[in-house]
PyMOL commands that place a pseudoatom at each C-alpha (Angstrom):
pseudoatom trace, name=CA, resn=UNK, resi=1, chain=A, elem=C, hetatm=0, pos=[10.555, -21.139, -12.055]
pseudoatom trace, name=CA, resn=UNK, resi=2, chain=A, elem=C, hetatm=0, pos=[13.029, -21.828, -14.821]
pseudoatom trace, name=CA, resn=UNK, resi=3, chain=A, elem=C, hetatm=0, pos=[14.642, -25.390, -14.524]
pseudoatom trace, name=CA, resn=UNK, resi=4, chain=A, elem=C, hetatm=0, pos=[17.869, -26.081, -12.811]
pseudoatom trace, name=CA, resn=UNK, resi=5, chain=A, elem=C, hetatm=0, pos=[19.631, -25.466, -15.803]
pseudoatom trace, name=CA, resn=UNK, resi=6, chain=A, elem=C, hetatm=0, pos=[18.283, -22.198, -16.039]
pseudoatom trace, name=CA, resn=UNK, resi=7, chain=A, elem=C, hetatm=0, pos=[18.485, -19.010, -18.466]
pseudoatom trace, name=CA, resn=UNK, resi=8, chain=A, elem=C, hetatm=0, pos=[21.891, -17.757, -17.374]
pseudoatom trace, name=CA, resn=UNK, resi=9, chain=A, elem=C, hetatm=0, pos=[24.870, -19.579, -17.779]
pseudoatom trace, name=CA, resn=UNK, resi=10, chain=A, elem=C, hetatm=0, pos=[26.927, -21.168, -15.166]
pseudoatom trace, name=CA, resn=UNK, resi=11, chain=A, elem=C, hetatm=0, pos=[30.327, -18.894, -15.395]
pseudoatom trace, name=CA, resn=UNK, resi=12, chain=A, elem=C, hetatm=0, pos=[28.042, -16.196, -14.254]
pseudoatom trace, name=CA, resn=UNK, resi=13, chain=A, elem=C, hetatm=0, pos=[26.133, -17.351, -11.450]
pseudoatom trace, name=CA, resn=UNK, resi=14, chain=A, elem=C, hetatm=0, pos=[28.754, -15.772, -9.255]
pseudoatom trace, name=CA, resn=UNK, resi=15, chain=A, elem=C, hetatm=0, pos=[29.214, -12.472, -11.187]
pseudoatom trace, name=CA, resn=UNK, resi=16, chain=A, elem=C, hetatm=0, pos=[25.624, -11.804, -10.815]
pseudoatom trace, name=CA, resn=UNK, resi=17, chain=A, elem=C, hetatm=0, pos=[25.475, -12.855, -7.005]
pseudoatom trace, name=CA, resn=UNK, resi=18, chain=A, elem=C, hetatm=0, pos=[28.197, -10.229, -6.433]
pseudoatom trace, name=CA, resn=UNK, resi=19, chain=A, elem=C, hetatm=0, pos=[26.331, -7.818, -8.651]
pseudoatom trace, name=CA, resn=UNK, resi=20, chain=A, elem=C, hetatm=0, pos=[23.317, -8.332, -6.589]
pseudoatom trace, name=CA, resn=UNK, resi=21, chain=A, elem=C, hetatm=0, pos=[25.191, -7.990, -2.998]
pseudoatom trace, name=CA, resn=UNK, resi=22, chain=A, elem=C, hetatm=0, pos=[26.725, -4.952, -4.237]
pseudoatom trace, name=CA, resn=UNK, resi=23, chain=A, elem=C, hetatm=0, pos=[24.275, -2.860, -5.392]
pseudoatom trace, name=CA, resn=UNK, resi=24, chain=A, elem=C, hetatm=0, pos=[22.088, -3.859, -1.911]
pseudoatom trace, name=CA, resn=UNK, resi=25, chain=A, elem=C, hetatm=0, pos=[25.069, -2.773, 0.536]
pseudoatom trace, name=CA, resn=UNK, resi=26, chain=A, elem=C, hetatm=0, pos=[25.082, 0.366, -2.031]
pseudoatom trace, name=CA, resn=UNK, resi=27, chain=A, elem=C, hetatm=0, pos=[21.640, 1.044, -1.245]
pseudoatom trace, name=CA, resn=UNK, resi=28, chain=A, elem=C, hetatm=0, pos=[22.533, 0.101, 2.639]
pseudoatom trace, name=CA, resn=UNK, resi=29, chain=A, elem=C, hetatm=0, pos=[24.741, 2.881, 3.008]
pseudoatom trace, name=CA, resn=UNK, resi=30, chain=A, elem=C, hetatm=0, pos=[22.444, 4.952, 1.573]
pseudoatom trace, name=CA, resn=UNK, resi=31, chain=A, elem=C, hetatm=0, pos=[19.774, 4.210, 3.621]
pseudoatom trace, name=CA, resn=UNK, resi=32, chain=A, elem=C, hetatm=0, pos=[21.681, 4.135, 6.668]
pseudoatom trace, name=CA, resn=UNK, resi=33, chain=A, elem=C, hetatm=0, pos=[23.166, 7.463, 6.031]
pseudoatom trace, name=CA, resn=UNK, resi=34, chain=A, elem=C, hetatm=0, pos=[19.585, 8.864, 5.284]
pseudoatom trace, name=CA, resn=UNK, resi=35, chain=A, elem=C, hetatm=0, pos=[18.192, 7.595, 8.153]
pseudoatom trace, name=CA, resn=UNK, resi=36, chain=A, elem=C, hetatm=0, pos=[20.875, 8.618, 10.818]
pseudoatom trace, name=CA, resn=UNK, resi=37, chain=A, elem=C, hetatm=0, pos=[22.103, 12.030, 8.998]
pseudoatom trace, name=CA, resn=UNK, resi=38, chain=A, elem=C, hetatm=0, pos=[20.266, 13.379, 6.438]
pseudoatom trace, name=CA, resn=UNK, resi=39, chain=A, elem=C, hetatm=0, pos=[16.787, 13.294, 7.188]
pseudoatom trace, name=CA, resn=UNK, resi=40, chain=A, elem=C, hetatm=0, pos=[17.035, 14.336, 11.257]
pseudoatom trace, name=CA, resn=UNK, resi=41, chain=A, elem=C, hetatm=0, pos=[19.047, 17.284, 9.942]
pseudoatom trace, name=CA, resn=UNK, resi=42, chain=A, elem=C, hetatm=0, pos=[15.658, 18.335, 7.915]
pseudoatom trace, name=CA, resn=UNK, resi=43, chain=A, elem=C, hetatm=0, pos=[14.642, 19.663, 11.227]
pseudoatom trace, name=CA, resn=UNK, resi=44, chain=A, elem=C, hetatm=0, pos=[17.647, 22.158, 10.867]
pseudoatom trace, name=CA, resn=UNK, resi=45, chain=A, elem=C, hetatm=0, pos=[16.684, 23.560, 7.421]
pseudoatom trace, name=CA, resn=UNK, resi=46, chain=A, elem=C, hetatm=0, pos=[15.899, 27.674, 8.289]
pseudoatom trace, name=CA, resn=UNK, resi=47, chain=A, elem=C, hetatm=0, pos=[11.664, 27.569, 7.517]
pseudoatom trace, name=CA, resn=UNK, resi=48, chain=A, elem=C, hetatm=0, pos=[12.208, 30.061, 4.256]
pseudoatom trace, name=CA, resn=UNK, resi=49, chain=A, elem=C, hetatm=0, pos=[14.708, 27.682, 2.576]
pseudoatom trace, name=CA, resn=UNK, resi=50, chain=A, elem=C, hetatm=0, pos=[13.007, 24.688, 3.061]
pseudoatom trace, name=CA, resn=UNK, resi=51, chain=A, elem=C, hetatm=0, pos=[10.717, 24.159, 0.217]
pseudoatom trace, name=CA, resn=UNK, resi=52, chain=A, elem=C, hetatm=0, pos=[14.117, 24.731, -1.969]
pseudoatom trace, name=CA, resn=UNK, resi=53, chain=A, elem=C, hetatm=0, pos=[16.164, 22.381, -0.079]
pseudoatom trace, name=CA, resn=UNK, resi=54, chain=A, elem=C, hetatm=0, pos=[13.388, 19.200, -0.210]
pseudoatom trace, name=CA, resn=UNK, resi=55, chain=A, elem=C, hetatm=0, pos=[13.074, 19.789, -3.908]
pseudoatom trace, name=CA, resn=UNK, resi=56, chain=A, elem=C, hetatm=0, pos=[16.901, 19.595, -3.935]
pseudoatom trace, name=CA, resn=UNK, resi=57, chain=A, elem=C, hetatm=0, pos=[17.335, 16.670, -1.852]
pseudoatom trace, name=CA, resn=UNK, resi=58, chain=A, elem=C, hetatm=0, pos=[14.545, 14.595, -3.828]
pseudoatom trace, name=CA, resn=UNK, resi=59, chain=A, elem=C, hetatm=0, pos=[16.259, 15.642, -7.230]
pseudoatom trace, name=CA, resn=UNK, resi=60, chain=A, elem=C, hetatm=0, pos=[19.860, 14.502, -5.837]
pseudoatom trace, name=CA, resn=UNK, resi=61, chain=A, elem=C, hetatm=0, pos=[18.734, 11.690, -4.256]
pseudoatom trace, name=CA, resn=UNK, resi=62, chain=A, elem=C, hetatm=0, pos=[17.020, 10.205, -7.456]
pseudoatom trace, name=CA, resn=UNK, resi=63, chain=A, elem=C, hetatm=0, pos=[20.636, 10.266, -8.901]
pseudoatom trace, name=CA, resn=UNK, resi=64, chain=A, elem=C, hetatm=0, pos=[22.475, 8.354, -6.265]
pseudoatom trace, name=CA, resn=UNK, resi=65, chain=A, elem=C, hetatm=0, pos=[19.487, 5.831, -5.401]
pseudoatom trace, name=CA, resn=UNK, resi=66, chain=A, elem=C, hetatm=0, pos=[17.691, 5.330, -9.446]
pseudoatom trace, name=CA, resn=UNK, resi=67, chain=A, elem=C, hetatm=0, pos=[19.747, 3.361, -10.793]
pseudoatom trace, name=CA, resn=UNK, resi=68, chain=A, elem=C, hetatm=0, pos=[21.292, 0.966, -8.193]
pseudoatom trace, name=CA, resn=UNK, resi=69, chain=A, elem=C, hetatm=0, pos=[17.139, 0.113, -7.011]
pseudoatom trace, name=CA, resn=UNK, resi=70, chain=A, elem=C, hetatm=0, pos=[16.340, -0.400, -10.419]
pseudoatom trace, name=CA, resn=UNK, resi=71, chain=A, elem=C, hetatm=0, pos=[19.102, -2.897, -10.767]
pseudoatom trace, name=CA, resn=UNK, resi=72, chain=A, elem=C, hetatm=0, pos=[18.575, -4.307, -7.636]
pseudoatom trace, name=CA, resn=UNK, resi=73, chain=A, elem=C, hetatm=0, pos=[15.001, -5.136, -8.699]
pseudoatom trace, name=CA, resn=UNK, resi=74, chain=A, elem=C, hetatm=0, pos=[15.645, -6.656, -11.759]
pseudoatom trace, name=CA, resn=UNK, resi=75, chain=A, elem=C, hetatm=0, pos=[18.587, -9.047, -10.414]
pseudoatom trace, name=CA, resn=UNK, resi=76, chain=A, elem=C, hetatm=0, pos=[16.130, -10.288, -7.253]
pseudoatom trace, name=CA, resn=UNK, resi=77, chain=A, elem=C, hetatm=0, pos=[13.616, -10.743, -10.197]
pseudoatom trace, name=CA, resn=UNK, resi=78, chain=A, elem=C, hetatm=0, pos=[16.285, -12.910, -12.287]
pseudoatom trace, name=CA, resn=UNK, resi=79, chain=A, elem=C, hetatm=0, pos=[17.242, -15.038, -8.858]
pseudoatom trace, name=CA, resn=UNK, resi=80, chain=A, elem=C, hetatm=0, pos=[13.720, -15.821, -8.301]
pseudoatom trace, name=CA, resn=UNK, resi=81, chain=A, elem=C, hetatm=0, pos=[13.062, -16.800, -12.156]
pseudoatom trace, name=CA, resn=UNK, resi=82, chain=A, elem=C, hetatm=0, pos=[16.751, -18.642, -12.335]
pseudoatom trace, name=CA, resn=UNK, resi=83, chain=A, elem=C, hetatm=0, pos=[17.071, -21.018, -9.328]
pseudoatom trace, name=CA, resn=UNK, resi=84, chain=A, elem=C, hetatm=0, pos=[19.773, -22.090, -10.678]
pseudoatom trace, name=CA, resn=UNK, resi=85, chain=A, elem=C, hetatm=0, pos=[21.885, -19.251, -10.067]
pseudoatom trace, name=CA, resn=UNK, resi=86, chain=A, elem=C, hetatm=0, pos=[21.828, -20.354, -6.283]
pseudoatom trace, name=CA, resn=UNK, resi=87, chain=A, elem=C, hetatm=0, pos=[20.016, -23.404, -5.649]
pseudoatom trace, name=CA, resn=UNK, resi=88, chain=A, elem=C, hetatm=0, pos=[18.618, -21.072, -2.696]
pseudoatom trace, name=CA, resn=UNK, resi=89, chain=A, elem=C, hetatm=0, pos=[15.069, -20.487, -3.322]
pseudoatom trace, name=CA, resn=UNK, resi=90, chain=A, elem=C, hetatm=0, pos=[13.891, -19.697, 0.242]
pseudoatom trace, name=CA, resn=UNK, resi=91, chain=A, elem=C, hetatm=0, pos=[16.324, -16.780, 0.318]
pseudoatom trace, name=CA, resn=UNK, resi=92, chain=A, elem=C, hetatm=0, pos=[15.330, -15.669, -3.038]
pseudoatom trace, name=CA, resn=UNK, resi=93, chain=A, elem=C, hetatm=0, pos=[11.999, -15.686, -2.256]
pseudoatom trace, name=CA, resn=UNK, resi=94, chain=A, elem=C, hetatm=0, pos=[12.820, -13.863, 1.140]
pseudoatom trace, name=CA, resn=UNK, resi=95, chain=A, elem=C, hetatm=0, pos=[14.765, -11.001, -0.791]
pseudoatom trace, name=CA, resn=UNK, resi=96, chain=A, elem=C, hetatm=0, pos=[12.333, -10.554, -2.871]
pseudoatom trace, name=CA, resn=UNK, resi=97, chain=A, elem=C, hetatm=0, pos=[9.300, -10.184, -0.507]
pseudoatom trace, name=CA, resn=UNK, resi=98, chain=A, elem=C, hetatm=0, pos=[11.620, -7.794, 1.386]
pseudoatom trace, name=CA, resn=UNK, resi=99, chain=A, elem=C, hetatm=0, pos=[12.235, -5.878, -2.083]
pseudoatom trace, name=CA, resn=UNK, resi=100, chain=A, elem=C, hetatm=0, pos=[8.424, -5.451, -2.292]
pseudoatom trace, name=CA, resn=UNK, resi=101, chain=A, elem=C, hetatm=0, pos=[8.287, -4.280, 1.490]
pseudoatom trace, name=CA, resn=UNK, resi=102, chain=A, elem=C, hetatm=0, pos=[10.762, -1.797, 0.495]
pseudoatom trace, name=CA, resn=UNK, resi=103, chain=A, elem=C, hetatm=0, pos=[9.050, -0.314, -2.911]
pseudoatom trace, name=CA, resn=UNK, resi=104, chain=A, elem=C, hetatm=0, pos=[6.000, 0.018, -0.995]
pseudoatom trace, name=CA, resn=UNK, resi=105, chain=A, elem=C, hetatm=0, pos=[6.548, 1.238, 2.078]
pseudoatom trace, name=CA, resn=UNK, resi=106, chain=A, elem=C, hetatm=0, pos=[8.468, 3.627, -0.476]
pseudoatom trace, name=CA, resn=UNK, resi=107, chain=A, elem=C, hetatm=0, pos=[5.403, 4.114, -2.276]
pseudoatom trace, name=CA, resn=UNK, resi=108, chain=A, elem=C, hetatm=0, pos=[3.015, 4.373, 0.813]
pseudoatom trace, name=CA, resn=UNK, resi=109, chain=A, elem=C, hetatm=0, pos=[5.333, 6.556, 3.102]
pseudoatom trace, name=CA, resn=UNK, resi=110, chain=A, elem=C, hetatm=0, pos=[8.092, 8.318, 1.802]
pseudoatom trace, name=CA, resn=UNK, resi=111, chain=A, elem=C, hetatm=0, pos=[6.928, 9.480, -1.239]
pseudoatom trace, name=CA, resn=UNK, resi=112, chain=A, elem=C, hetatm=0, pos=[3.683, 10.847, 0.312]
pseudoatom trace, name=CA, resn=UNK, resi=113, chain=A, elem=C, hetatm=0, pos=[5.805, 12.811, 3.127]
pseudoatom trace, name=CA, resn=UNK, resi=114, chain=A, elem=C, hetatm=0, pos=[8.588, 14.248, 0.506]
pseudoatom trace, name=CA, resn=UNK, resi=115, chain=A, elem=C, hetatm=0, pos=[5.512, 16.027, -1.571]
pseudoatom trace, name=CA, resn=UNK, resi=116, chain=A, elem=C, hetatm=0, pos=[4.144, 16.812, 1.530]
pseudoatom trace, name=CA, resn=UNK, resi=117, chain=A, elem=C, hetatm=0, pos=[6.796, 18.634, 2.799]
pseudoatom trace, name=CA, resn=UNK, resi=118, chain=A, elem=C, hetatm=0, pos=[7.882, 20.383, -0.453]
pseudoatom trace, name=CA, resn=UNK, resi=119, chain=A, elem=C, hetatm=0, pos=[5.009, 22.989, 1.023]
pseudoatom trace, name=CA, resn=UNK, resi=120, chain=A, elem=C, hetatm=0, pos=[7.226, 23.577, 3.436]
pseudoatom trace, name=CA, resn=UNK, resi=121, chain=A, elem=C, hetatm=0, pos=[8.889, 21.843, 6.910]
pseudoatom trace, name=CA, resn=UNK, resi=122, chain=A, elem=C, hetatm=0, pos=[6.163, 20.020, 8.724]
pseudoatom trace, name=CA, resn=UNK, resi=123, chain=A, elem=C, hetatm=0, pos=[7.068, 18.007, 12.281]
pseudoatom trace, name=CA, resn=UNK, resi=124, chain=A, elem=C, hetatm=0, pos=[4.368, 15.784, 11.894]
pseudoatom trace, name=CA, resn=UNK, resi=125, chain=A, elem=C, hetatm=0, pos=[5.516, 14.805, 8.446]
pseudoatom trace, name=CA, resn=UNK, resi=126, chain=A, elem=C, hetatm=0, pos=[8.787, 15.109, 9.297]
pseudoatom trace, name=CA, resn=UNK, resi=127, chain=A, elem=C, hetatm=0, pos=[8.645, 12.419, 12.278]
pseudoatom trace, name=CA, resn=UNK, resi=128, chain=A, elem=C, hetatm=0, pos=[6.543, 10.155, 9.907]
pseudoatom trace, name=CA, resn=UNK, resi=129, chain=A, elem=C, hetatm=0, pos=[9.254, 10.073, 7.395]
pseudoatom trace, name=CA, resn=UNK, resi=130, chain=A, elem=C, hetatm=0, pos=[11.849, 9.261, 10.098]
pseudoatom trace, name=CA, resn=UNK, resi=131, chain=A, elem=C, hetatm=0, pos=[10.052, 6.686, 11.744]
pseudoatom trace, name=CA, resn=UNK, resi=132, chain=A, elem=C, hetatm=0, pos=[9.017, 5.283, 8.919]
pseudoatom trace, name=CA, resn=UNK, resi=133, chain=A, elem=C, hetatm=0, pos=[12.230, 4.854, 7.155]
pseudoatom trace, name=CA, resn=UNK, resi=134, chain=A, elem=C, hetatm=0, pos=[13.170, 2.348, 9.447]
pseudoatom trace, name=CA, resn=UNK, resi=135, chain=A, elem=C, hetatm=0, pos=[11.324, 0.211, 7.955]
pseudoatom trace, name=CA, resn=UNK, resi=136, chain=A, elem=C, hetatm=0, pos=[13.261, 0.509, 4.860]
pseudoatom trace, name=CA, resn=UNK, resi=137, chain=A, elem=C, hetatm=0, pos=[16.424, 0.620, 6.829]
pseudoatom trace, name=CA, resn=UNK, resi=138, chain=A, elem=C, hetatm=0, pos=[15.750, -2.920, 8.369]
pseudoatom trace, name=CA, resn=UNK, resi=139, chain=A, elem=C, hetatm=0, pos=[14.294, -4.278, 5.441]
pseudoatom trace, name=CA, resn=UNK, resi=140, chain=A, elem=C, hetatm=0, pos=[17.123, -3.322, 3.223]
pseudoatom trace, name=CA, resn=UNK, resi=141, chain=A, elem=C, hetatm=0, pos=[19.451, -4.669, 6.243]
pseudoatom trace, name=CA, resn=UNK, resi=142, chain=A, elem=C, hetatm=0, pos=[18.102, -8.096, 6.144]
pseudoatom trace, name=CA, resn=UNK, resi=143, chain=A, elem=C, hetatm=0, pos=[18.504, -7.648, 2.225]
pseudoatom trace, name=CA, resn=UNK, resi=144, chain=A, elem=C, hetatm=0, pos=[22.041, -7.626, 2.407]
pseudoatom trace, name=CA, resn=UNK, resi=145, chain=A, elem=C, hetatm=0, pos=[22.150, -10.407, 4.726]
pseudoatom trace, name=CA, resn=UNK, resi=146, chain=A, elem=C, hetatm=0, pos=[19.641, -12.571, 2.216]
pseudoatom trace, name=CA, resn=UNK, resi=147, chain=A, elem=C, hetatm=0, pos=[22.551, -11.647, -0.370]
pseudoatom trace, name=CA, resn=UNK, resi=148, chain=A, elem=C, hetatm=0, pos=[25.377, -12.357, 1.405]
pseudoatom trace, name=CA, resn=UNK, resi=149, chain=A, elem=C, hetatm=0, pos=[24.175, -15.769, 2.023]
pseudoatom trace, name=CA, resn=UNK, resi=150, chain=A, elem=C, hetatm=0, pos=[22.986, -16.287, -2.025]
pseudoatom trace, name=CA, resn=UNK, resi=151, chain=A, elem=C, hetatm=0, pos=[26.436, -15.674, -2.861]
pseudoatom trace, name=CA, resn=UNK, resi=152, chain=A, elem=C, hetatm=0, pos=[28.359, -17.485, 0.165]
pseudoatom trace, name=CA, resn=UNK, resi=153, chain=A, elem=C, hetatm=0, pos=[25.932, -20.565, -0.975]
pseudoatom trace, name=CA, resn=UNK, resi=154, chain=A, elem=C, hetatm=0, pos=[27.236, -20.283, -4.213]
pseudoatom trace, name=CA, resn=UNK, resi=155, chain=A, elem=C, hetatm=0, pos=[30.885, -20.270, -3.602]
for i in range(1, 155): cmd.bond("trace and resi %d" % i, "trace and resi %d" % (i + 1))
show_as sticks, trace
zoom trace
């Protein structure tokens, strides 16, 4: 851990809290919208168009998601390195554990069942992708609540 002094000076320990809430309630939205809309609908897609339409969501959902995760990952990295940001390091800690759930449930799940089903619609895979996304939907929930209280510490 960096001392409380830290790397990052004081005038924007606030900025970067806000940053950081931000870009998590971004990716809340998303996920929550994913997990209640988008990906039951998959069930929907006609058989032949399929294959076309899970290559197009993957492709349009790296836009909207790519940047704001990669951001989000390297702010929880800079509140665990810079306690001084917060003075919080329980929650920092906590975000960041839930960060990790979220990359590799990611990496474990949903990555696995979007190749999968760029063969074509599958209901097995299908309901594994649902059910497991709530994973990432409650994990990225209790993100947002970690952040909200980093910054509502700070002010």
């Amino acid at each position: 851990m960096i001392a409380a002094q830290g790397l990052v000076a004081g005038s924007w320990h606030v900025p970067i809290l806000a940053v950081h809430l931000t870009v998590t309630s971004i990716m809340v939205g998303v996920i929550c919208f994913v997990q209640h809309v988008h990906y039951p609908l998959k069930s929907f897609v006609d058989g032949a168009q399929f294959s076309a339409y899970q290559q197009q969501h993957m492709n349009r959902t790296g836009h909207v998601v790519g940047l704001p995760m990669l951001v989000e990952a390297g702010l929880t990295l800079v509140l665990v390195l810079d306690m001084g940001i917060h003075g919080q390091p329980g929650l920092a800690f906590a975000g960041l554990f839930l960060l990790i759930g979220v990359w590799l449930c990611t990496a474990l799940f949903q990555v696995p069942d979007h190749q999968a089903l760029l063969g074509g619609y599958d209901a097995r895979r299908h309901r594994r992708l649902v059910g497991t996304n709530w994973i990432r939907t409650v994990f990225w929930i209790a993100r947002a609540c970690v952040a909200v209280a980093l910054l509502v510490g700070r002010l």
